[in-house]
N, C-alpha and C positions, 0 to 999 in steps of 0.2 A: 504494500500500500504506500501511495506516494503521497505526504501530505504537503500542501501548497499554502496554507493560512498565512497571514505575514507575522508570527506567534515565533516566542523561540521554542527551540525543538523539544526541550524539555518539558515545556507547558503542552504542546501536542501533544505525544508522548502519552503523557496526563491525561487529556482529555479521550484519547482514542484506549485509552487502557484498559474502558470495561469490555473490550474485545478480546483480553485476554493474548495466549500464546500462539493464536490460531492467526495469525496475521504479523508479517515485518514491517515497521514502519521507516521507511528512508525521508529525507527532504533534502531539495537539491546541495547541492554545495554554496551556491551563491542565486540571488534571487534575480537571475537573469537569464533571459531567452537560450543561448549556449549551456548555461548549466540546467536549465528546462529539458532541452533536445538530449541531453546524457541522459538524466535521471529517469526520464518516464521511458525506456528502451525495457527496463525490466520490470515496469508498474505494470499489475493486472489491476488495480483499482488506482483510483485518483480523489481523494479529496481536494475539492478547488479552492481556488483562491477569492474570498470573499471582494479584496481589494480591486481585484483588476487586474493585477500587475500580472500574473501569471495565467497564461489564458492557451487554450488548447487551440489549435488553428491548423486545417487541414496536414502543416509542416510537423505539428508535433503528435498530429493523431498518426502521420505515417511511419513515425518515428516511435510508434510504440507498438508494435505486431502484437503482444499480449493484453492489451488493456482490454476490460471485460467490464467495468462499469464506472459511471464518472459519477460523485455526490458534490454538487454543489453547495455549499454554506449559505447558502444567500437565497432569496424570490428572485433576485436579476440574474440572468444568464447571461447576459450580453459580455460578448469579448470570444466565446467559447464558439468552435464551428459546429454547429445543429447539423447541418449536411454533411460534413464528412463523418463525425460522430454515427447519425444513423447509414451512412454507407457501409461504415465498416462492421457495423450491427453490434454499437457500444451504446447501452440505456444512459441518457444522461437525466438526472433526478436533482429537481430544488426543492427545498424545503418551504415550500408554499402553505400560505395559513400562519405559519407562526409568528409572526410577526403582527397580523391584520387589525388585532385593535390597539398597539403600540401605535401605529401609525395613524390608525384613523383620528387617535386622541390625538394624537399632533396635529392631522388639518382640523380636524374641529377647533382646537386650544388658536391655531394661527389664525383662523378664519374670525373667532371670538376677539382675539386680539387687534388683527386691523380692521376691525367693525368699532370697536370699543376705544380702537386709536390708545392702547396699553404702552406700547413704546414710546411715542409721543407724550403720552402725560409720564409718562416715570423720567422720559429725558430732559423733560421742559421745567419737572420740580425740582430737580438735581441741580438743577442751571440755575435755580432761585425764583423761576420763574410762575405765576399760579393763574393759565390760562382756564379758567371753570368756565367762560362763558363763549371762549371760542376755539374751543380743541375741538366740536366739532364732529361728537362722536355717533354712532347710529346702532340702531339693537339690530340684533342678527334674525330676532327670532322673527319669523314670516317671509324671511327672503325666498329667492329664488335660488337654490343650490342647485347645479349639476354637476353628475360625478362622470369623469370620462375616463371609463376602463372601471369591469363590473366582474372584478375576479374575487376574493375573499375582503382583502383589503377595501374595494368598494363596498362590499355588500354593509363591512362593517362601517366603513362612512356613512354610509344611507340610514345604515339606523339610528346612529348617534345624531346627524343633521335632523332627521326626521323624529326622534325624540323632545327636539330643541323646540319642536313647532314651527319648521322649514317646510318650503314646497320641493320636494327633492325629487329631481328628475334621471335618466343617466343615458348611457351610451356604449355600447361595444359592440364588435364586428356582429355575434347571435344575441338576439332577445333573450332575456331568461323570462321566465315564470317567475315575477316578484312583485311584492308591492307598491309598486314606482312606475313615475310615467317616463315609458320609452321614447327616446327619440332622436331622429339621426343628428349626426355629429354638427352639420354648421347652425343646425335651431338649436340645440344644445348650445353650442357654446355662442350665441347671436341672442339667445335669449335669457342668459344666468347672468343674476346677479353675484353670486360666488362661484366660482370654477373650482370646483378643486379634478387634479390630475393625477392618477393612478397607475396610469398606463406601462407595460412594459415595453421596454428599447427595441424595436426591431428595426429591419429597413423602411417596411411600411407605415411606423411613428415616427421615425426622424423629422423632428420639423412640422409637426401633423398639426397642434394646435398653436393657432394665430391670435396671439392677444387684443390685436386690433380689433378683433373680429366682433371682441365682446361690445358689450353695451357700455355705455359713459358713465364712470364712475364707481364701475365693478373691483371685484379681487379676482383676485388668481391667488389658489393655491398648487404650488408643484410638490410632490413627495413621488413623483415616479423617477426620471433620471434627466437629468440636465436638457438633453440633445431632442426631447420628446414636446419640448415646448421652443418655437422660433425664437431663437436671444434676441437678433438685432429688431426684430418686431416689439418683443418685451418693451428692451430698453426705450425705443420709440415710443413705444402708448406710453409709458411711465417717463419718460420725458416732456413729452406733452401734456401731462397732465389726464390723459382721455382714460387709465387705470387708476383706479381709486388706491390699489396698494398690491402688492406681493407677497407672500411666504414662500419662500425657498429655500427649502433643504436638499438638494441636487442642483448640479452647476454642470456645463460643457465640458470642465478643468478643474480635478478635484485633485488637492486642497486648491480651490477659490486665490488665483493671481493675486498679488496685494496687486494690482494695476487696473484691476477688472474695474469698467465703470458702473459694474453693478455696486459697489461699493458706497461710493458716492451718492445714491441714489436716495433719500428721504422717504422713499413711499414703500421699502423692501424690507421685511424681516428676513433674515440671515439665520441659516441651520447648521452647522458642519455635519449636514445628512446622518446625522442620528434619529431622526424620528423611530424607526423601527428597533432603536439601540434599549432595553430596559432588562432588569435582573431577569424579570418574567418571560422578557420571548426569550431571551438571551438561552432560557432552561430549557423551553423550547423545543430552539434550534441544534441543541445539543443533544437533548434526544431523540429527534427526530433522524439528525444523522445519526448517529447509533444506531437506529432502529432498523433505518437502512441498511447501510452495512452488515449487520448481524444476518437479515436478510437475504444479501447477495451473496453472502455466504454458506446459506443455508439452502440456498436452492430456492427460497421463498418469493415470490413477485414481493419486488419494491415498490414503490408510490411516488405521486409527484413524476413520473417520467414524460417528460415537455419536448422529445424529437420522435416521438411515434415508433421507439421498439419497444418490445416484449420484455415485460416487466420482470420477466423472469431471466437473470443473469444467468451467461451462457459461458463459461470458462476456455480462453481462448487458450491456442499452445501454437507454438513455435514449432514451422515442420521438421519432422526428426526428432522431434522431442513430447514427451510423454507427462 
């Protein structure tokens, strides 16, 4: 098993240990692409790299004739090739779910916060200052929420907006059977007064929602991944004044340039993409990958498998070898 975490190896080690003897744990020698292409030659399993930094891509699936099943850490898979992955008939599995109402609390709390204009009053009291009569602020509760992208993490938004006494509507590629009004993506977001963004990375979200788009005076909330929401459109509405505010816990470039003119920006709450970070999922996501694991080990179908093979891990071998 090759673990890829940006963790040191000891603390892996640790964490992969209720696996027992029945399993080797290696990590590369150094955390770069060339020490990548050595180490995973003899990996039959792959724990990923939550961060990014170490990403499997056609070059390093070729480069491992044995690999038999990848467990990602994370709900984002993005960096990881899905198609070569399922060419070579290796299950790649995210730990989907454990995180969903870590996160949803985050856009609801950010959504509550630039509604309530919370940063603003805590920086303007700090500064001496005691605007009560024009900071300006507006209750959440009866707005128009749409959620875009209706995986776990949505479903969990919608209930918490829709507890709030919000009109919560949402959006993704299938309909589901839920309690929300459906509807396609540019009346969704043309007609929400808070946006919040859920969605995961692919080629087909790059860039997918246009803040412009929204109505004058709206939020945006983003907790899905930087590149899923248009930047220079952002920075536009919220330079102009035509977005009422942003919370951003995902960026294009993470860690966040200090040069980035999102910085400077007045009307953006700032996350270092911990929303889905808390002791609770944290347990989680730890045992969910175990749980996996133990599983692929056992012959048993895994879960979570997001490129379309057979859940059930298949033991690869090296020909000539047994």
């Amino acid at each position: 098993m090759l673990a890829l975490p940006p963790l040191p190896e000891e603390a892996l080690r640790g964490l992969l240990g209720p696996l027992g003897d029945r399993v080797a744990v290696s990590v590369p020698e150094r955390r770069d692409r060339e020490a990548l292409l050595a180490a995973v030659a003899e990996a039959e399993i792959v724990v990923g790299d939550w961060s990014g930094g170490l990403c499997l891509d056609a070059e390093v699936v070729r480069a491992a004739p044995r690999l038999s099943f990848v467990q990602q850490p994370s709900v984002g898979v993005d960096g990881h090739d899905l198609g070569a992955l399922a060419a070579a008939g290796v299950p790649l599995a995210n730990t989907a779910g454990v995180n969903a109402i870590a996160v949803a609390e985050w856009c609801f709390a950010a959504a509550l916060a630039l509604s309530r204009r919370l940063p603003d009053a805590d920086a303007a009291v700090r500064a001496g200052r005691w605007p009560q009569l024009d900071l300006g602020p507006s209750e959440l509760y009866g707005s128009r929420v749409g959620i875009a992208g209706f995986g776990p993490i949505g479903e969990a938004c919608a209930r918490m907006f829709a507890g709030h006494g919000c009109e919560v509507s949402y959006w993704t590629r299938t309909p589901r059977d839920a309690p929300y009004a459906y509807r396609g993506l540019d009346e969704l977001v043309a007609g929400s007064q808070v946006l919040v963004v859920v969605l995961p990375l692919t080629a087909e979200t790059r860039g997918l929602i246009d803040p412009s788009r929204m109505p004058a005076g709206s939020l945006l909330v983003n907790a899905a991944r930087g590149p899923v929401v248009d930047t220079a459109a952002l920075l536009a509405a919220l330079d102009s004044g035509h977005l009422g505010g942003a919370a951003l816990d995902v960026f294009d470039t993470e860690p966040l340039p200090p040069d980035h003119p999102v910085r400077e920006s007045p009307r953006v709450l700032l996350s270092p993409h911990v929303a889905g970070v808390t002791p609770q999922s944290t347990g989680r996501l730890i045992r969910c990958v175990l749980d996996n694991l133990q599983a692929a080990m056992d012959g048993r179908p895994v879960v979570n498998v997001v490129n379309g093979v057979d859940p059930v891990v298949a033991r690869r071998h090296r020909k000539g070898r047994s």
